[in-house]
Each structure stands twice: as C-alpha cells, then as structure tokens.
C-alpha positions as CSV (number, residue, x, y, z in Angstrom):
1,X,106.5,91.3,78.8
2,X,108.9,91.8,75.9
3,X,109.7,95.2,77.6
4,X,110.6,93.4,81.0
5,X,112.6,91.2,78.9
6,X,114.7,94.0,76.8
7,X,115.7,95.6,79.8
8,X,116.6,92.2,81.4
9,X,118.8,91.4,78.6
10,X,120.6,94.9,78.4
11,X,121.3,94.2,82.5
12,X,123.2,90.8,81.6
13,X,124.6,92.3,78.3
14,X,125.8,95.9,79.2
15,X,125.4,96.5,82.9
16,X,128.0,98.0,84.7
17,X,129.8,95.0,87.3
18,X,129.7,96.4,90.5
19,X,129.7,95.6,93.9
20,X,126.8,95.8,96.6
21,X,125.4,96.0,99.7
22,X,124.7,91.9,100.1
23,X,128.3,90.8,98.6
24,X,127.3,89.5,95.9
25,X,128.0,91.6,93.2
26,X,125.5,92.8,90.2
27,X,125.1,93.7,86.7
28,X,123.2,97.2,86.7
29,X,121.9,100.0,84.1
30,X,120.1,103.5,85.3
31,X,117.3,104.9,84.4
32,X,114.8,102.0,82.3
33,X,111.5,102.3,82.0
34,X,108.3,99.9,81.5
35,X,104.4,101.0,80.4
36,X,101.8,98.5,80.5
37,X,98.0,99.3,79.2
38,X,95.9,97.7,81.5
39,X,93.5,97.1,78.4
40,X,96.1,94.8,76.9
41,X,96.6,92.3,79.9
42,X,97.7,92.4,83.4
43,X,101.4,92.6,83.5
44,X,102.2,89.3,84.8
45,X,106.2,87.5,83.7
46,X,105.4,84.7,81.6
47,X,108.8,83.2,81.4
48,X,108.3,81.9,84.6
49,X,105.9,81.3,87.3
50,X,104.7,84.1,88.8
51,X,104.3,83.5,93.0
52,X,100.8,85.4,92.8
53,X,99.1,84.3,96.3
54,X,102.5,86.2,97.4
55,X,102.2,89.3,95.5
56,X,98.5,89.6,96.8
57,X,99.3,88.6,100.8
58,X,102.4,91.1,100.7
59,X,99.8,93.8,99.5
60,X,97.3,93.6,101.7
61,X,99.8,93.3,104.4
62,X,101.4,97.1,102.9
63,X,97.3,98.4,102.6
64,X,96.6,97.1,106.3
65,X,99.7,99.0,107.6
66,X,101.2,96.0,109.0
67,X,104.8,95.9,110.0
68,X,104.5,92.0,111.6
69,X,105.7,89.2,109.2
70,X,104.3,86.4,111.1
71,X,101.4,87.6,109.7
72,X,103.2,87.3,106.1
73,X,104.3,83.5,107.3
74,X,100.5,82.4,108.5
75,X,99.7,82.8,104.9
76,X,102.7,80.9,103.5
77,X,104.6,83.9,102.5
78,X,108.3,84.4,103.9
79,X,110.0,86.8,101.6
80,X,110.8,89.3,104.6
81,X,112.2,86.8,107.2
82,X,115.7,87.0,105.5
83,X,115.3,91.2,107.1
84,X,113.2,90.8,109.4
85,X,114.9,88.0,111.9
86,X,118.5,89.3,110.5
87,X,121.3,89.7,113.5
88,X,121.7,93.8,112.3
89,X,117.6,94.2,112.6
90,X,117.1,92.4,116.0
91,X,117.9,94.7,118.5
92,X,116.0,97.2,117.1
93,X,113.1,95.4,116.3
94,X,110.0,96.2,118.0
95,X,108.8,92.7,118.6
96,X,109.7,89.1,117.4
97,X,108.9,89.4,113.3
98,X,109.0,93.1,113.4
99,X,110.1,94.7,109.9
100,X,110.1,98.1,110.6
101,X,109.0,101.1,109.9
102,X,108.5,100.6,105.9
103,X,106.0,100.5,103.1
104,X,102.3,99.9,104.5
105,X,103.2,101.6,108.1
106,X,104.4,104.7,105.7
107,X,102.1,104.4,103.3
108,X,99.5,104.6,106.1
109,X,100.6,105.6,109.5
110,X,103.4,108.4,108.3
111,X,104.5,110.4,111.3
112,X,105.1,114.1,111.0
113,X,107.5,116.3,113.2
114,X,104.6,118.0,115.5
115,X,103.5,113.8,116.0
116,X,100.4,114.1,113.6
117,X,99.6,110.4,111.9
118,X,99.1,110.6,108.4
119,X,97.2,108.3,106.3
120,X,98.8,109.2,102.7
121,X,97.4,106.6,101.0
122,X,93.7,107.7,102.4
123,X,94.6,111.1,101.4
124,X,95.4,110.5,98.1
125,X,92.5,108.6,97.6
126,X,90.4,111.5,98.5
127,X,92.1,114.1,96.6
128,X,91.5,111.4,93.4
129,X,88.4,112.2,93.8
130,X,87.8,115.8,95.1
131,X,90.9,117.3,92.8
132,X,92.1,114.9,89.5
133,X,93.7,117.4,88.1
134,X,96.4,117.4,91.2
135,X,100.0,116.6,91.0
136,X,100.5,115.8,94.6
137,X,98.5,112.1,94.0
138,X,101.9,110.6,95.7
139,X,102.5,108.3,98.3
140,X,106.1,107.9,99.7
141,X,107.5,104.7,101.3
142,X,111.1,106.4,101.6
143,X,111.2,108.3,104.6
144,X,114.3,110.1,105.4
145,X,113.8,110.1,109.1
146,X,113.7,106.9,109.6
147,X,115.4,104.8,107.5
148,X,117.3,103.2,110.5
149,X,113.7,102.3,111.5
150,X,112.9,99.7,109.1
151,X,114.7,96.2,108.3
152,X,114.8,97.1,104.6
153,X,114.6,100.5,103.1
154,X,111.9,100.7,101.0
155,X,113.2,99.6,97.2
156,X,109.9,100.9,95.4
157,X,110.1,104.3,97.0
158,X,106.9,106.0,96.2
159,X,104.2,105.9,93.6
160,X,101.6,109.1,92.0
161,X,98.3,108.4,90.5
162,X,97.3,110.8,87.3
163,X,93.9,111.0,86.3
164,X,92.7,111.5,82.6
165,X,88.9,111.9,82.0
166,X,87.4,108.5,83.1
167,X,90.8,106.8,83.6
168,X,93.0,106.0,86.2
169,X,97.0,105.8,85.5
170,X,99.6,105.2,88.0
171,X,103.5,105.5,88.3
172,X,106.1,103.8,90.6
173,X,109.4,105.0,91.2
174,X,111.7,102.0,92.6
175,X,115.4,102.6,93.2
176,X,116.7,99.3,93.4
177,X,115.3,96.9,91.3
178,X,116.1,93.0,91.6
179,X,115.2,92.4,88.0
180,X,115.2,88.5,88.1
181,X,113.2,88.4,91.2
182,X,111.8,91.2,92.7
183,X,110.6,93.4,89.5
184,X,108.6,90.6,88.0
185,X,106.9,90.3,92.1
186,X,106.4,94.4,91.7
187,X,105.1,95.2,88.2
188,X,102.5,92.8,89.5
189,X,101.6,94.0,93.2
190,X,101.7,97.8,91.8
191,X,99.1,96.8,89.0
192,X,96.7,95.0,91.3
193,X,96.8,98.4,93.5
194,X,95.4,100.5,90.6
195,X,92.8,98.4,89.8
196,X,91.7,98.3,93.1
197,X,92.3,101.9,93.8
198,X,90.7,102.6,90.3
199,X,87.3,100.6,91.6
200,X,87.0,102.6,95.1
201,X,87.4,105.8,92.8
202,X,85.1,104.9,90.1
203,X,87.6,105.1,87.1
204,X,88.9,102.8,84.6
205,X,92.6,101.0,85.6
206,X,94.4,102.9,82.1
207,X,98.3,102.3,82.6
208,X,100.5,101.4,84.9
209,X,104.2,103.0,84.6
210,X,106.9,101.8,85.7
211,X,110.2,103.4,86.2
212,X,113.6,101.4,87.5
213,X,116.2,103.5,88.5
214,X,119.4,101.1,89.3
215,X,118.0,98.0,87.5
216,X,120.5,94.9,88.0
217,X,120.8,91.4,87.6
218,X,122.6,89.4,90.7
219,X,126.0,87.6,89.7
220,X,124.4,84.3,90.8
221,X,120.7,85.0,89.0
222,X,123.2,85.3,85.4
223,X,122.1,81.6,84.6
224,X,118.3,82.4,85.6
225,X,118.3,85.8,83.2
226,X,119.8,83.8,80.5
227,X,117.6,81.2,81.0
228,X,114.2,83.8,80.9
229,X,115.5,85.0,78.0
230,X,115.4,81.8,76.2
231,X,112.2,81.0,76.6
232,X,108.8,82.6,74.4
233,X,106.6,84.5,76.5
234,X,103.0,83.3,76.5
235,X,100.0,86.3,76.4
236,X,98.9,88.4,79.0
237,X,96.6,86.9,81.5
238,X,93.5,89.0,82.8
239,X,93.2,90.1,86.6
240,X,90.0,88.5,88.6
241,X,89.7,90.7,91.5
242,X,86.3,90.0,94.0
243,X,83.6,92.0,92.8
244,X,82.7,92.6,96.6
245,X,85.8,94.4,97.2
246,X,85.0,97.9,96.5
247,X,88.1,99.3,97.7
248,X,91.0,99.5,99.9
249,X,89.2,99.5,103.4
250,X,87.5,96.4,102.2
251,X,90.4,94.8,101.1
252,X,92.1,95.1,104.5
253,X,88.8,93.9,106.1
254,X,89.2,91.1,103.6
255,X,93.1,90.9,105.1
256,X,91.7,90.6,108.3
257,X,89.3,87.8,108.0
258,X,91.9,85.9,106.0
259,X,93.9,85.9,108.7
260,X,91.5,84.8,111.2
261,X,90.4,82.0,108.8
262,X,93.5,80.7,108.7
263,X,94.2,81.2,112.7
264,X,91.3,78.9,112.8
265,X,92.9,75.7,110.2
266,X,91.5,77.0,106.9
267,X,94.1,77.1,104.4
268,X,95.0,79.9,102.7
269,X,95.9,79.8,99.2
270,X,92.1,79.7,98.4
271,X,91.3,82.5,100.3
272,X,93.7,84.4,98.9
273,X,92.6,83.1,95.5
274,X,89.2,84.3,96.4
275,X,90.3,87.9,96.5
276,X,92.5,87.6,93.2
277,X,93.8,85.5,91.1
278,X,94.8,85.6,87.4
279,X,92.9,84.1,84.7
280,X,94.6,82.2,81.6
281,X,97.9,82.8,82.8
282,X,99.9,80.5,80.6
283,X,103.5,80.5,82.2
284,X,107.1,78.5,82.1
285,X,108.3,76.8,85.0
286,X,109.7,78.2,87.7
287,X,113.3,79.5,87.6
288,X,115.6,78.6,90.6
289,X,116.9,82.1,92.2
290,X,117.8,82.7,95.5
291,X,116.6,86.2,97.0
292,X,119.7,88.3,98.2
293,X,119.3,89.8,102.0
C-alpha cells in the first residue's frame, strides 16, 4: 500500500491545481504507476476501510453486462445513482436507473459497425488459453462511438492480460483516477478479476499492474489525503474467493441468484460475503469523502 500512498502524497504535494469537469477543482500528476504481487497480499488500502461487498456487487454487475443500477441499489450499493438519475443523463437514458452504454455492456456486448455483438471479455478468455503468447489479451471499456451513450465514460478504460509460463498477470489502464476514493475501490475490483479469470484459465494470479494516467486528489478530499497519510498501514489481507466458482460464467450465475435471493427478503451482505471476502484485513476507520459527479 506504501506505493498507493507515495503517489497519493506527490498528488497533494506537487499536483498541478486545475480545474474540472465537476467544479470542484483537483490536484493531479500524469503518468504513476502501481505493481502488486499477488503472492504478497491482495491489494486492499489499509488506511481506511475498504467498502468490499461494493467492490464485489459493482463487478459482477460489469461481468453480467448489466447496465441497470437498481440492480446495484438491491444490493446496497449506490455509487452510480449520482450518473445515473443525473438531469444531463435522463433523457437519454434507456429506462429508469439506466447507466449507459459502459464497462460490463462493453466489456461484453461491444457492438461493431456491420451490428455484430462481441463478447470481448469471452474472447480474451479463450485466446488465454488457445494463444498465451498474444498481445491482443485486451478488453476496452472506452468506446469512441459511443461515449454519448453512457452516463459516465468509462474512467478505467481497458485492461490486457500477459501470460508467463504457469502465471497469469494483468494490466489496467485508467485515465482518470479519483485517488482518495475511486483508486483504492479499483486496485481492488481489478485484482479480484484476475484471480477469478486466472481460476477459469488454470493459471496462478502473478501481478496485477496498475497504471494511472491523470491521478488527482479533489480540493475537498485534501483533509482525507492528509489524513491517509498519517496513519500506518496495516499488512496485506488474503482474498477468499468460493471455491465453487470456477470462473466468470459462474460468477454471473452466482450474480443472478444473489439477486433473486435478495428479491425474495434475504439480505445481502452475506451473500455477497459468500462469494468473497477478505481475510485478516486489519484496516483504519473510514475516512469521510464525498464522491464527485
């Protein structure tokens, strides 16, 4: 976490004061970047509590292809509403709780000019296995053609996998990157992803890269940055991910029955517990932080 923290620090220290698209202004620096060893600890932020149930429901949501944040809400999780009910987003929403055309309906239903539906993520899963050595193992959430088409363009654009002997590695490219927020929320959604892409594949989780292009700190988060970096972080905690799940068409089937277990009174912070959680995650309290829209 050190790493998270260094970059963190040279945000509030020596970012560049700009203004943004919210109004609220940031500190920023280009071009950091973060590698975590899956063999030393799942890359979970210590200095505070880590929302985890969160970072699991909003990737399941992205592997089922879903686009519908009532789904997100049924499991407690409302980190797209500020988007998703927004007064610019509602009249070219779909359907009440409609985000768009981003991240899971990319990842999984891209749409090519002659109207093909491409499953990227299935496709890259096969060529894992059929041709390691490839360097086209990439799956793209930024979609020229239709950014108008989502609530949010996607901040963690696209992601390759690289395969070495019995390991599995995988890079994310994100070019916006809420440090005090959202990066602590995405080093830990992109790590559960290879270990359960890793699993269906039949290769070790090695290291999970992570590269932040403009890397800020929001005026009004300076107090929670300084505050982070004030505090010890505590070890790395270990990743507990269902034995039964064998891969990414289980977990949505897993998504899926969630959902309906909850439709039906069940709450579901267990559930989601019951398809990951993190084990001996010491952590500081939480950090008040409002999320900019």
């Amino acid at each position: 976490m050190r790493q998270y923290l260094a970059i963190l620090r040279k945000a509030l220290e020596e970012g560049d004061e700009r203004r943004d698209r919210t109004g609220v202004g940031t500190r920023a620096v280009f071009g950091e970047l973060m590698r975590f060893r899956m063999s030393e600890g799942f890359p979970a932020v210590t200095t505070k509590r880590l929302a985890f149930r969160s970072v699991v429901a909003e990737l399941l949501w992205f592997l089922a292809g879903s686009s519908d944040v009532r789904e997100l809400n049924a499991l407690g999780v409302h980190i797209w509403d500020g988007n998703a009910f927004a007064d610019y987003w509602r009249e070219r929403a779909r359907f009440a709780g409609d985000a768009g055309r981003n991240y899971g309906q990319q990842w999984r239903d891209w749409i090519a000019p002659d109207g093909r539906h491409i499953d990227q993520l299935r496709d890259v899963i096969r060529t894992i296995r059929e041709q390691p050595a490839s360097r086209r193992m990439i799956v793209t959430a930024w979609n020229p053609g239709e950014i108008d088409a989502t609530s949010l363009p996607a901040c963690h654009a696209l992601f390759q996998f690289f395969v070495a002997g019995s390991r599995l590695s995988l890079l994310m490219y994100q070019r916006s990157a809420d440090l005090v927020l959202g990066v602590p929320f995405n080093m830990a959604q992109y790590a559960v992803l290879l270990h359960l892409v890793a699993r269906e594949v039949d290769l070790e989780a090695d290291e999970f890269v992570h590269v932040l292009a403009d890397a800020h700190v929001y005026l009004d988060h300076l107090e929670a940055a300084r505050e982070q970096l004030g505090r010890e972080p505590f070890p790395s905690p270990s990743l507990w991910l269902d034995p039964g799940v064998r891969g990414v068409d289980d977990a949505v089937a897993r998504y899926r029955d969630i959902l309906a277990r909850v439709g039906r009174g069940e709450s579901a912070g267990p559930l989601l517990d019951g398809f990951a959680h993190l084990e001996q995650y010491q952590h500081h309290p939480p950090i008040k932080a409002k999320m900019a829209v």
